[in-house]
Backbone and ligand atoms as CSV (ligand in chain L), in Angstrom:
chain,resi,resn,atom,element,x,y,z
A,1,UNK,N,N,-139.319,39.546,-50.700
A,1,UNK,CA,C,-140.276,40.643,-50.863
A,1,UNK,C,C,-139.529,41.925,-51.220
A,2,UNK,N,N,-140.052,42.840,-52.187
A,2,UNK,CA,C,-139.315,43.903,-52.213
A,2,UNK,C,C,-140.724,45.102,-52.359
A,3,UNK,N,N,-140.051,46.444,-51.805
A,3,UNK,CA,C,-140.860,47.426,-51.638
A,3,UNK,C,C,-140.415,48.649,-52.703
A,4,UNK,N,N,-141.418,49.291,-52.898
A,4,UNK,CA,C,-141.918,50.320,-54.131
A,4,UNK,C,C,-142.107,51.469,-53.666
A,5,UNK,N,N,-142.182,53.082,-54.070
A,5,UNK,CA,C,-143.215,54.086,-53.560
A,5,UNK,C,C,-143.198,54.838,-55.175
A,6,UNK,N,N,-143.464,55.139,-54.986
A,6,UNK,CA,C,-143.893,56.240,-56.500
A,6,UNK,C,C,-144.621,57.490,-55.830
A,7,UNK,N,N,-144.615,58.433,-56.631
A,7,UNK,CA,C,-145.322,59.792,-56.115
A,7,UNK,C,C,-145.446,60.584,-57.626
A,8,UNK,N,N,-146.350,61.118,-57.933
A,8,UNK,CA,C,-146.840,62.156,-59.188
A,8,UNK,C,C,-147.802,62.973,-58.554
A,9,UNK,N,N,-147.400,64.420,-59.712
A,9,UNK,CA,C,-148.514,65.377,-59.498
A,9,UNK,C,C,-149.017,65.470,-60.680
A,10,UNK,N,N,-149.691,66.489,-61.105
A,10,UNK,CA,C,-149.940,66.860,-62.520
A,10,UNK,C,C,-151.029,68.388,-62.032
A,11,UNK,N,N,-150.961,69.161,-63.114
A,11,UNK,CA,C,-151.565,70.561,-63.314
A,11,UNK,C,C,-153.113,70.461,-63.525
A,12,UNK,N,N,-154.116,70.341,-62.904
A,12,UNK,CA,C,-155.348,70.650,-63.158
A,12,UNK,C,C,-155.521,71.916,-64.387
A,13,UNK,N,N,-156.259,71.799,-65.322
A,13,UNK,CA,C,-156.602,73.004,-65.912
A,13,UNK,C,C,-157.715,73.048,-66.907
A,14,UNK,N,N,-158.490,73.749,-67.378
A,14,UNK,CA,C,-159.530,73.624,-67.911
A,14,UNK,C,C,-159.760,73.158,-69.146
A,15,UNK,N,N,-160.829,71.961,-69.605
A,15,UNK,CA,C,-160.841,71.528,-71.635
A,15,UNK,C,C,-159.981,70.528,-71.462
A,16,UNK,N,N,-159.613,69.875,-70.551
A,16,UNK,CA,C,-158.893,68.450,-70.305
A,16,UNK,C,C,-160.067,67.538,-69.260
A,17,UNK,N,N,-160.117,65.897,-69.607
A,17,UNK,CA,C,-160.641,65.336,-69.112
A,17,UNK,C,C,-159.794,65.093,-67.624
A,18,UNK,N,N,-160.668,64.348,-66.738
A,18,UNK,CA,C,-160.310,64.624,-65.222
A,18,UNK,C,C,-160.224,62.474,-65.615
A,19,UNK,N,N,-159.110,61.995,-65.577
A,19,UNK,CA,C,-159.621,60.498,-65.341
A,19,UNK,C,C,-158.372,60.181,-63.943
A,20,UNK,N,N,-158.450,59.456,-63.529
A,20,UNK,CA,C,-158.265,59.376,-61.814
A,20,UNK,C,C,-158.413,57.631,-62.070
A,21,UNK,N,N,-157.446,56.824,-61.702
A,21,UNK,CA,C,-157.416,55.044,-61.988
A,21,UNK,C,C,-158.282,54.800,-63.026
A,22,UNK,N,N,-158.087,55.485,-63.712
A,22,UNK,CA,C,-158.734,55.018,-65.140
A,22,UNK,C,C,-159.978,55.003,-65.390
A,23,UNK,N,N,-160.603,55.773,-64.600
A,23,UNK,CA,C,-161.958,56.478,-64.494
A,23,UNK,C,C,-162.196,57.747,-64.601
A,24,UNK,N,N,-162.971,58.078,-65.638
A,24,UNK,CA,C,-163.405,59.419,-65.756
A,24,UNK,C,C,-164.001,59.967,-64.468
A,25,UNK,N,N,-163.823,61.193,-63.667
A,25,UNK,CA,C,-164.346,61.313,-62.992
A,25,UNK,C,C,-165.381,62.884,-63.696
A,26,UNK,N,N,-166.220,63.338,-63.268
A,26,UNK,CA,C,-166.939,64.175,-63.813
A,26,UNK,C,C,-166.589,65.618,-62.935
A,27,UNK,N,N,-165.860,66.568,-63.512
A,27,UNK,CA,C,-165.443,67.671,-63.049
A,27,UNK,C,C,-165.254,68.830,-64.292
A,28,UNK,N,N,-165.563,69.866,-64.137
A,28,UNK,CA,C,-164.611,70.949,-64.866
A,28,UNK,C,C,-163.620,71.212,-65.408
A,29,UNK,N,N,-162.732,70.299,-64.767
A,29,UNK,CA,C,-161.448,70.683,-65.469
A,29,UNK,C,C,-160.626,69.633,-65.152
A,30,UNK,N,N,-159.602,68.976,-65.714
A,30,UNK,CA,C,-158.995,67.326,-65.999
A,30,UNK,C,C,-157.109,68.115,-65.588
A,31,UNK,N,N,-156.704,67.203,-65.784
A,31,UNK,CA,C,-154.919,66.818,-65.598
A,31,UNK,C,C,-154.406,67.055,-66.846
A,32,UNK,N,N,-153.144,67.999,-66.808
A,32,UNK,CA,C,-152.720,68.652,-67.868
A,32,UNK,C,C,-151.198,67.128,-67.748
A,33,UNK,N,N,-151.122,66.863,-69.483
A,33,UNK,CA,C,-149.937,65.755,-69.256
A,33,UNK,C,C,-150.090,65.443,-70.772
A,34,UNK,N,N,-148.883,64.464,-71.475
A,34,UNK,CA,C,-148.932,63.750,-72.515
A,34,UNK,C,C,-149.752,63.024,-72.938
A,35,UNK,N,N,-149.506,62.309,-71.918
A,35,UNK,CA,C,-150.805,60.755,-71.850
A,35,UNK,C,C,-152.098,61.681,-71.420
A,36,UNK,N,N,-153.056,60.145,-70.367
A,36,UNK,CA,C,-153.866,60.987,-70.015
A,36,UNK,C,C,-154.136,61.552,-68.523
A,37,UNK,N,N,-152.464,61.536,-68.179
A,37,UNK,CA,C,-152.472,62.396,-67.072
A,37,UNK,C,C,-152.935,61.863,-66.070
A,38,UNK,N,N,-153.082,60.098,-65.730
A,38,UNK,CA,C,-154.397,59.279,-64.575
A,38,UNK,C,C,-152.418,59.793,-63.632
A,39,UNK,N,N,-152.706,60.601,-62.558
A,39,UNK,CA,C,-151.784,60.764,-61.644
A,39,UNK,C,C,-151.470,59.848,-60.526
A,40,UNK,N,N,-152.774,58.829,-60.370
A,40,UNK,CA,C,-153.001,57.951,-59.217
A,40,UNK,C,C,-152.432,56.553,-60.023
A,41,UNK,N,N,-152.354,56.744,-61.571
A,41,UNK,CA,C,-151.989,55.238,-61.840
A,41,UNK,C,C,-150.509,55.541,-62.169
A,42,UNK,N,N,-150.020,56.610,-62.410
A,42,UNK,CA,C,-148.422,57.127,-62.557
A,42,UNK,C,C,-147.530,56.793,-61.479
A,43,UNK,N,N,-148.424,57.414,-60.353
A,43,UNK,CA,C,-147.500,57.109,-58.821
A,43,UNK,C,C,-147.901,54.854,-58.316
A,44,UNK,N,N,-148.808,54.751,-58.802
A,44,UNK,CA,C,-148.623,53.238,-58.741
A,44,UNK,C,C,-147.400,52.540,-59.532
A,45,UNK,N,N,-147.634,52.794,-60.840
A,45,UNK,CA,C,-146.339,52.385,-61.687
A,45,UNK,C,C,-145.145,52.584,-61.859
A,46,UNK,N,N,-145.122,53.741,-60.929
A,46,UNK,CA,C,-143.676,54.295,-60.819
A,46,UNK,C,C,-143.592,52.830,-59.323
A,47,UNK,N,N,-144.223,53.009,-58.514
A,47,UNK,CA,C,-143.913,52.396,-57.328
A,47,UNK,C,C,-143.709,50.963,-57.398
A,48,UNK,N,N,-144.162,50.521,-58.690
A,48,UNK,CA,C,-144.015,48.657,-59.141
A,48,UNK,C,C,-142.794,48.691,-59.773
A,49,UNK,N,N,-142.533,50.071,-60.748
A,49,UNK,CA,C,-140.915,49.656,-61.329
A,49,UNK,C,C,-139.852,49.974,-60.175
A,50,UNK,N,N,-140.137,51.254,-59.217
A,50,UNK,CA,C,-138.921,51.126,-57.893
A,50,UNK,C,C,-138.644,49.636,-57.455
A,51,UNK,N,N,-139.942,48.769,-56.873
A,51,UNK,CA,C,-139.839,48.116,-56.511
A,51,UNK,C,C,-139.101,46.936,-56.822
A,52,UNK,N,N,-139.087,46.591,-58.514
A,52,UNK,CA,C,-138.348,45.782,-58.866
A,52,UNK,C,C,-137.008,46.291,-59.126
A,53,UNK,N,N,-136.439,47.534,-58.831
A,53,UNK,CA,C,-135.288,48.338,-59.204
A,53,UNK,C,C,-135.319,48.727,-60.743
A,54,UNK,N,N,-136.292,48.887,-61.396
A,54,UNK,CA,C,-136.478,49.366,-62.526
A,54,UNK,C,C,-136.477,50.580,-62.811
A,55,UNK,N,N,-136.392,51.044,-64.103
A,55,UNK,CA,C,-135.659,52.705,-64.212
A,55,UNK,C,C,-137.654,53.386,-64.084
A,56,UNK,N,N,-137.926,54.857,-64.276
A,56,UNK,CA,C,-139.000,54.860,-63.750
A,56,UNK,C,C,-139.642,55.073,-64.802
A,57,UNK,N,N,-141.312,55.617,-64.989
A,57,UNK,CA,C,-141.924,55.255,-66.462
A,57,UNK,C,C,-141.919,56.779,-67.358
A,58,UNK,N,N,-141.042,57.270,-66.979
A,58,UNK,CA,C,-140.029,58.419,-68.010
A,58,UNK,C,C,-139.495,57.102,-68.869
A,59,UNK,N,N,-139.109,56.757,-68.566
A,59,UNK,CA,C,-137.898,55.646,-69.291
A,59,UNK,C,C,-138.636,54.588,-70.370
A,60,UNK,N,N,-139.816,54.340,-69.828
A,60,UNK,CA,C,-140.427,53.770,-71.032
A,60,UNK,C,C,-141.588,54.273,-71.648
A,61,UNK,N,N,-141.720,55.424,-70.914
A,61,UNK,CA,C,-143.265,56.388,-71.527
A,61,UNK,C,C,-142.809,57.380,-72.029
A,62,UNK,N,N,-141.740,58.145,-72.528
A,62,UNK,CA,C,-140.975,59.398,-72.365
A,62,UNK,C,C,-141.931,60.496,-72.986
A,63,UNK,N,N,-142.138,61.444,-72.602
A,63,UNK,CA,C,-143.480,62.517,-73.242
A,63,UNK,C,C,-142.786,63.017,-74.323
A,64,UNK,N,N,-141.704,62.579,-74.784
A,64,UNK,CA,C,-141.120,63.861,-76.188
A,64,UNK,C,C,-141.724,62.528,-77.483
A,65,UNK,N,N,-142.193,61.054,-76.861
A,65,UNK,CA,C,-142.665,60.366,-77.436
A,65,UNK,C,C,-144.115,60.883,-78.360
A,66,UNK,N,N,-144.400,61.301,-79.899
A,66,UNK,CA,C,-145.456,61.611,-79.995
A,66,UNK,C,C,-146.822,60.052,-80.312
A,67,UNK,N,N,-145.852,58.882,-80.330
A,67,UNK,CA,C,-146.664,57.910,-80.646
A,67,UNK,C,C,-147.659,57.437,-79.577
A,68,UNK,N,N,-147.084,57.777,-78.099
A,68,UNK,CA,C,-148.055,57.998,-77.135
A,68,UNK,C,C,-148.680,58.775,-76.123
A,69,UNK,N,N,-148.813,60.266,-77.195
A,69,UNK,CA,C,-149.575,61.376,-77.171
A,69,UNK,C,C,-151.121,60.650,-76.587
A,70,UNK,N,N,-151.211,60.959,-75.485
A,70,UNK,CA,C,-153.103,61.123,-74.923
A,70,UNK,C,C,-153.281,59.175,-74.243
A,71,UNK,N,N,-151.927,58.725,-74.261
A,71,UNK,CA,C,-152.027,57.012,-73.693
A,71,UNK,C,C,-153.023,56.929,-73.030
A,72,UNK,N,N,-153.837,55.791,-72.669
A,72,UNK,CA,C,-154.354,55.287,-71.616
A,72,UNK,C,C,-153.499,54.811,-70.617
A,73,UNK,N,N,-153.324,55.386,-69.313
A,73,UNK,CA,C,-152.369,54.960,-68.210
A,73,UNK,C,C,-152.295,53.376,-67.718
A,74,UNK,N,N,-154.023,52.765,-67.891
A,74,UNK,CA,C,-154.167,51.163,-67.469
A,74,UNK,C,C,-153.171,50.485,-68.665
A,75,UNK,N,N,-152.885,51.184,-69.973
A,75,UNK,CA,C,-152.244,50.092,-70.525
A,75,UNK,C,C,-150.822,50.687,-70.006
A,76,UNK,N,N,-150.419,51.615,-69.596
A,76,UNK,CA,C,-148.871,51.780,-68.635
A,76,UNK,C,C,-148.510,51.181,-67.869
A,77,UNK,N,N,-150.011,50.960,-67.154
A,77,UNK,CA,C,-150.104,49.466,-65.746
A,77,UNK,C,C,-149.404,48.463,-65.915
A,78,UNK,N,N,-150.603,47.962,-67.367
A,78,UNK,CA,C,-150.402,46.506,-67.418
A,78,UNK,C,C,-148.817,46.466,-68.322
A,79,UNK,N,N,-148.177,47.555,-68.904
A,79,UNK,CA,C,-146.866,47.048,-69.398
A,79,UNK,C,C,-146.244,47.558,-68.374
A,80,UNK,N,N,-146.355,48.228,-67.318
A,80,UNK,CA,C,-145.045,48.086,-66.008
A,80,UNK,C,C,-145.105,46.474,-64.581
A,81,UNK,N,N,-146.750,46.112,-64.873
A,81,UNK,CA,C,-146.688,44.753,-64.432
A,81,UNK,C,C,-145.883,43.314,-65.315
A,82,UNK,N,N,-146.213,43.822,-66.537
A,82,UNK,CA,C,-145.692,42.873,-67.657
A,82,UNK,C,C,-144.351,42.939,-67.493
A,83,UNK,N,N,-143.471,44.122,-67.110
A,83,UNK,CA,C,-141.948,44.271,-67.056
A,83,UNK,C,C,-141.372,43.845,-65.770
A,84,UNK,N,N,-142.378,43.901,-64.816
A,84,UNK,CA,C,-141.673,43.484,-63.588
A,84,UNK,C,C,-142.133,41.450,-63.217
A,85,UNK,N,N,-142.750,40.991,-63.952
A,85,UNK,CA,C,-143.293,39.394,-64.051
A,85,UNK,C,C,-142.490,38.778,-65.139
A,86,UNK,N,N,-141.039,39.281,-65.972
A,86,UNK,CA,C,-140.323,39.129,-66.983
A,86,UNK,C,C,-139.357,39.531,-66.093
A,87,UNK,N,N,-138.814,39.547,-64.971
A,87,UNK,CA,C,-137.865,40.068,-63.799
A,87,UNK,C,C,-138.088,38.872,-62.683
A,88,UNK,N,N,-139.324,38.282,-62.927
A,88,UNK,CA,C,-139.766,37.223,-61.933
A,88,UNK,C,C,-140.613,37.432,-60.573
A,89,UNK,N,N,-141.305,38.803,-60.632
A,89,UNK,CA,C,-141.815,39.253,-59.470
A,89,UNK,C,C,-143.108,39.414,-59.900
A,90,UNK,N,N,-143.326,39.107,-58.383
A,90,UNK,CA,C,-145.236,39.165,-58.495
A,90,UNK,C,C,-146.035,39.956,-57.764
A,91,UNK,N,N,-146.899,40.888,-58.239
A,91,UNK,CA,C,-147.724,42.398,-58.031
A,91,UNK,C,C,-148.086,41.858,-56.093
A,92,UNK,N,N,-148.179,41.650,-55.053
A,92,UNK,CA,C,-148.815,41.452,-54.042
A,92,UNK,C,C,-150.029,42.272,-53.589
A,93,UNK,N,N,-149.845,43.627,-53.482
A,93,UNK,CA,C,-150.433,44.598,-52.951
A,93,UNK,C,C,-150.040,45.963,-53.381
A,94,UNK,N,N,-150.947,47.180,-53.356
A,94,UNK,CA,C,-150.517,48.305,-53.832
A,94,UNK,C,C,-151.333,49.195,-52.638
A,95,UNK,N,N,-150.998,50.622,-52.268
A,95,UNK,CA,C,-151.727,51.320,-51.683
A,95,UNK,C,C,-151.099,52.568,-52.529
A,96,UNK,N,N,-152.513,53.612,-51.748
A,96,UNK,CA,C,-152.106,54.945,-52.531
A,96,UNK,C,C,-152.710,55.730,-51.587
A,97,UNK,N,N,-152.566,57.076,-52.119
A,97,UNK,CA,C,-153.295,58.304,-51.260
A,97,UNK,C,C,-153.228,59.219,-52.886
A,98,UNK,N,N,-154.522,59.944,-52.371
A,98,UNK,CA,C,-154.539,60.724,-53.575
A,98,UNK,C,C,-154.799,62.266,-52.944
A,99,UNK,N,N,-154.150,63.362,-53.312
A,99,UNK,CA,C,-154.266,64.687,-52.659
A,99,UNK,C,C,-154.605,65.484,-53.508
A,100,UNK,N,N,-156.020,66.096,-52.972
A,100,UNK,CA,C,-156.639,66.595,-54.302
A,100,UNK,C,C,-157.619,67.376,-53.347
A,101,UNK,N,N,-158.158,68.564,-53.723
A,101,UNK,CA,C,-158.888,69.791,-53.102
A,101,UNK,C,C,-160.498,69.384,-53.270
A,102,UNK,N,N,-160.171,69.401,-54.897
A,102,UNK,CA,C,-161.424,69.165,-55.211
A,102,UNK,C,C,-160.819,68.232,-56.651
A,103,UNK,N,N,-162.445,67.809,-56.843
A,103,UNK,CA,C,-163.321,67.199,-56.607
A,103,UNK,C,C,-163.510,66.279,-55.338
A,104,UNK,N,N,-164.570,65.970,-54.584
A,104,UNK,CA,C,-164.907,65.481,-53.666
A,104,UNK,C,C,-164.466,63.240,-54.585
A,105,UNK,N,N,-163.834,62.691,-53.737
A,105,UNK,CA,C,-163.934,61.337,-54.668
A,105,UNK,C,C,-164.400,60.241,-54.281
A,106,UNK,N,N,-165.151,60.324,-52.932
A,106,UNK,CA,C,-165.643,59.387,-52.262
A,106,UNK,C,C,-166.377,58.406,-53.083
A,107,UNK,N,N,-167.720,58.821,-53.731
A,107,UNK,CA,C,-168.443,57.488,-54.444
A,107,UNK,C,C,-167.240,56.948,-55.572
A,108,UNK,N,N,-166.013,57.704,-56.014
A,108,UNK,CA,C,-165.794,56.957,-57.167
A,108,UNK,C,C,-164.858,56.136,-56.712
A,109,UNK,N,N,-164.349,56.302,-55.427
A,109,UNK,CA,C,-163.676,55.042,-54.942
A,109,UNK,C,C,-163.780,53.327,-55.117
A,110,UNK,N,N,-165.295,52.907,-55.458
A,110,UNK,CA,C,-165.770,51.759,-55.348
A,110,UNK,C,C,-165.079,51.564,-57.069
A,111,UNK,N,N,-165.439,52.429,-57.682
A,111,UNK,CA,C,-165.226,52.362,-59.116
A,111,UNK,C,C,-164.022,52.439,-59.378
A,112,UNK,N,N,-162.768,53.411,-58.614
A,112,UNK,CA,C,-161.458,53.369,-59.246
A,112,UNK,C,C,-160.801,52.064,-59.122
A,113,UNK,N,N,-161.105,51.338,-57.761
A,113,UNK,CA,C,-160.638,49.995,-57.268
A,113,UNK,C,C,-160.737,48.935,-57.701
A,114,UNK,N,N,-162.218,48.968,-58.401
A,114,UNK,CA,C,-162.632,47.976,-59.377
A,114,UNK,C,C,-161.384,47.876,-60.423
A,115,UNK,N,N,-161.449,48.843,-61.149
A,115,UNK,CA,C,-161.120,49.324,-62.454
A,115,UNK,C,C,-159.254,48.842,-62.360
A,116,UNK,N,N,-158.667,49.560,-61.159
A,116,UNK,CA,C,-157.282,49.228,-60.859
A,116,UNK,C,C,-157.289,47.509,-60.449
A,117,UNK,N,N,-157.980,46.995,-59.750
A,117,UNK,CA,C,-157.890,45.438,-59.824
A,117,UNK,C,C,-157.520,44.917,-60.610
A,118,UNK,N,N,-158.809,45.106,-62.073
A,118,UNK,CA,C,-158.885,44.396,-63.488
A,118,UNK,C,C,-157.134,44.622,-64.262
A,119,UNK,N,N,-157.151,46.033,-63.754
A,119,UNK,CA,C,-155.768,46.094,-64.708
A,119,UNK,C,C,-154.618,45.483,-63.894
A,120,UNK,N,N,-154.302,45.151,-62.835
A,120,UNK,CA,C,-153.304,45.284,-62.094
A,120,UNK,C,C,-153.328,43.777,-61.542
A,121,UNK,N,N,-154.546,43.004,-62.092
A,121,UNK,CA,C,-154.439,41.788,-61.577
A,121,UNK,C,C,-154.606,41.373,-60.352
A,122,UNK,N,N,-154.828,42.287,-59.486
A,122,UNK,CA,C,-155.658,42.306,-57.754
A,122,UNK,C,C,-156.540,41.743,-57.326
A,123,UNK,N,N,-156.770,41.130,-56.648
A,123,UNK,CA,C,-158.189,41.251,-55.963
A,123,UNK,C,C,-158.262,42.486,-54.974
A,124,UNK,N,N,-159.431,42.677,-55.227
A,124,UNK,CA,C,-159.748,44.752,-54.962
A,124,UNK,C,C,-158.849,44.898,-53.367
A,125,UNK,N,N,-159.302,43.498,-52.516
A,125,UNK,CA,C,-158.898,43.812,-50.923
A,125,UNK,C,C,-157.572,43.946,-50.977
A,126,UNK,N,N,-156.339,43.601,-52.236
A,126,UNK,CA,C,-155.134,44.246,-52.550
A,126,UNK,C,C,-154.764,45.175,-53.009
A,127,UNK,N,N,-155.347,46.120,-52.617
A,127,UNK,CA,C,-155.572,47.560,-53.199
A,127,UNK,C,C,-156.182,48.637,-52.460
A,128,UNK,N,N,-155.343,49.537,-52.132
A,128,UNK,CA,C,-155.790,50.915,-51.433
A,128,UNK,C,C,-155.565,51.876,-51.857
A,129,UNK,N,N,-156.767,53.200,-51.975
A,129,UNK,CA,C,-156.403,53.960,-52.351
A,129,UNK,C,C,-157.485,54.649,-51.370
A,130,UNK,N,N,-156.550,56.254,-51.281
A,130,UNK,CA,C,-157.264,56.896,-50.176
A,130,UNK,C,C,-157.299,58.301,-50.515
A,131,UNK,N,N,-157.951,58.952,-50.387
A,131,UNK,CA,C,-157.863,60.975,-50.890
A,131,UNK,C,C,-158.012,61.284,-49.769
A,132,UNK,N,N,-157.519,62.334,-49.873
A,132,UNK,CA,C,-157.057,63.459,-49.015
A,132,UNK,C,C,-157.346,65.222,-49.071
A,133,UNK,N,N,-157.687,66.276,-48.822
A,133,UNK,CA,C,-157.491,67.664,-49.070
A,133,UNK,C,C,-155.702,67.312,-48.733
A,134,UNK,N,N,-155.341,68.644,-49.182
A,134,UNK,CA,C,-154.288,69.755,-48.658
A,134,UNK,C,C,-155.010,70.533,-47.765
A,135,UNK,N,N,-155.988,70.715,-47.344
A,135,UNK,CA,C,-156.585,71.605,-46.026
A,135,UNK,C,C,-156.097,73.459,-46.682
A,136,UNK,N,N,-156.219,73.177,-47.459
A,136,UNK,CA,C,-155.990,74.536,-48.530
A,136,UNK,C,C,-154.804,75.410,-48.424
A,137,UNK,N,N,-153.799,74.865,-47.794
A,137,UNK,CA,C,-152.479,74.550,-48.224
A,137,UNK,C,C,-151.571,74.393,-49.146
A,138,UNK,N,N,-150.852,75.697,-49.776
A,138,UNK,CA,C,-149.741,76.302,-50.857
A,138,UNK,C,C,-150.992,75.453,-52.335
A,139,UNK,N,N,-149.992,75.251,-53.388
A,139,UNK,CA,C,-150.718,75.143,-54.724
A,139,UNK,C,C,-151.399,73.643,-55.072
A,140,UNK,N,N,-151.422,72.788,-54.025
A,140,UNK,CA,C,-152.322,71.722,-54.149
A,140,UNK,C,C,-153.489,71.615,-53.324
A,141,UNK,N,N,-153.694,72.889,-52.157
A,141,UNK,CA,C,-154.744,73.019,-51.636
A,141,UNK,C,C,-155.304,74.322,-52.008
A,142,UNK,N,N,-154.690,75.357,-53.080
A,142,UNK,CA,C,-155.284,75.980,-54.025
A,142,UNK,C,C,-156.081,75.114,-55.205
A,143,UNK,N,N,-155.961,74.075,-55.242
A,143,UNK,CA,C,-156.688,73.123,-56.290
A,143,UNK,C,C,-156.062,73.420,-58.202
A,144,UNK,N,N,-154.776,73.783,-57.614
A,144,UNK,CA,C,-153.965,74.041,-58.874
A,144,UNK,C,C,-153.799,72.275,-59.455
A,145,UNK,N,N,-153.386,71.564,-59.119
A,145,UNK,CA,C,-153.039,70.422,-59.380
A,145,UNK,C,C,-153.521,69.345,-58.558
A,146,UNK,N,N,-153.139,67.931,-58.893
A,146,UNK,CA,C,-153.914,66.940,-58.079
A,146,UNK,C,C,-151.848,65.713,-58.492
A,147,UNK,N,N,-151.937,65.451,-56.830
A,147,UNK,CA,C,-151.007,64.827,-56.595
A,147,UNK,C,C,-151.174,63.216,-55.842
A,148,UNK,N,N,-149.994,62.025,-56.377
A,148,UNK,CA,C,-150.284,61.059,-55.820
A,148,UNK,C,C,-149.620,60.374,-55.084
A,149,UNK,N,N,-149.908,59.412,-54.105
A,149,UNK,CA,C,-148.185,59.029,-53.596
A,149,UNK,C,C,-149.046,57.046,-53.670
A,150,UNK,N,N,-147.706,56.540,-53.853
A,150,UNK,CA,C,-148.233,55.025,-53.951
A,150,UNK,C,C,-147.297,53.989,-53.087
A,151,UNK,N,N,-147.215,52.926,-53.161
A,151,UNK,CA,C,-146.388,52.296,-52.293
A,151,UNK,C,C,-147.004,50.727,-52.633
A,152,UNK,N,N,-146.161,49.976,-52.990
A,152,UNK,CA,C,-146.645,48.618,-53.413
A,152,UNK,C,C,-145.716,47.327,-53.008
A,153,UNK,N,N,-146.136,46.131,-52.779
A,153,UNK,CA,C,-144.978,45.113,-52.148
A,153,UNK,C,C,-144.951,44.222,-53.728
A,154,UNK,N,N,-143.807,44.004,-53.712
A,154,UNK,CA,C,-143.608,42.955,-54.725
A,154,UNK,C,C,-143.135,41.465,-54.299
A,155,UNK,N,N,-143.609,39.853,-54.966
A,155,UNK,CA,C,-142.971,38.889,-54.592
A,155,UNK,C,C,-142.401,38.396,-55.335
A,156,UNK,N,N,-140.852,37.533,-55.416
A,156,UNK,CA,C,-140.171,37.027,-55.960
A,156,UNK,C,C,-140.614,36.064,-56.072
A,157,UNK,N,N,-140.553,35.402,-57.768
A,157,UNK,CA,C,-141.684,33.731,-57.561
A,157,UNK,C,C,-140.303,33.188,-57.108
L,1,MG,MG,MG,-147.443,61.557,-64.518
């Protein structure tokens, strides 16, 4: 068995979409980034390549990249699962926490889990993800940005 964590933030700011595990969520103002900024699927994928000792997804996403200007993060997923099952390891479980002021994310929970399953190859009950405030606390409980932390087990076939 080997263990993972990943952690991302990203800049909230206005005229950017808000998508959160690969779900649009409906807000004012979205995640400032190359791609499309999903912060909750960054800190997962970072936490599947730690886990296999892989370099992190700077290394294969690099933002000075313009060919994947505005990416979809689920296909970052499925090529940091694809890189670590070509290593011989297999996805087990993932958890997360997501720290974020606002938007409120309770109903879209049912929906981000779904959505991270399909890509990640889960069944949903292998999969956690949890939000949090900052309790309005320095610049992530100013609702400047939205931050993630992840943590995932990997198995050796
Ligand atoms: Mg990121």
């Amino acid at each position: 068995m080997r263990i993972g964590t990943g952690y991302d933030i990203h800049r909230l700011v206005e005229g950017r979409p808000l998508i959160l595990g690969g779900v649009k969520i409906t807000y004012p103002k979205g995640l400032l980034g190359h791609s499309d900024a999903d912060v909750l699927s960054h800190a997962i994928a970072d936490s599947i390549l730690g886990a296999a000792g892989l370099p992190d997804i700077g290394f294969y996403f690099p933002n000075t990249d313009p060919s994947i200007e505005g990416i979809d993060s689920q296909k970052i997923l499925k090529r940091v699962v694809a890189e670590v099952e070509k290593k011989g390891f297999r996805l087990v479980n993932a958890d997360s926490t997501l720290i974020a002021e606002e938007p409120h994310l309770g109903t879209y929970m049912p929906i981000i889990k779904k959505r991270l399953s399909k890509t990640l190859g889960l069944p949903e009950n292998a999969i956690g993800i949890k939000a949090t405030t900052n309790e309005g606390v320095g610049d992530l409980g100013q609702g400047m940005a939205i931050a993630a932390q992840a943590v995932c087990l990997l198995k050796k076939q």
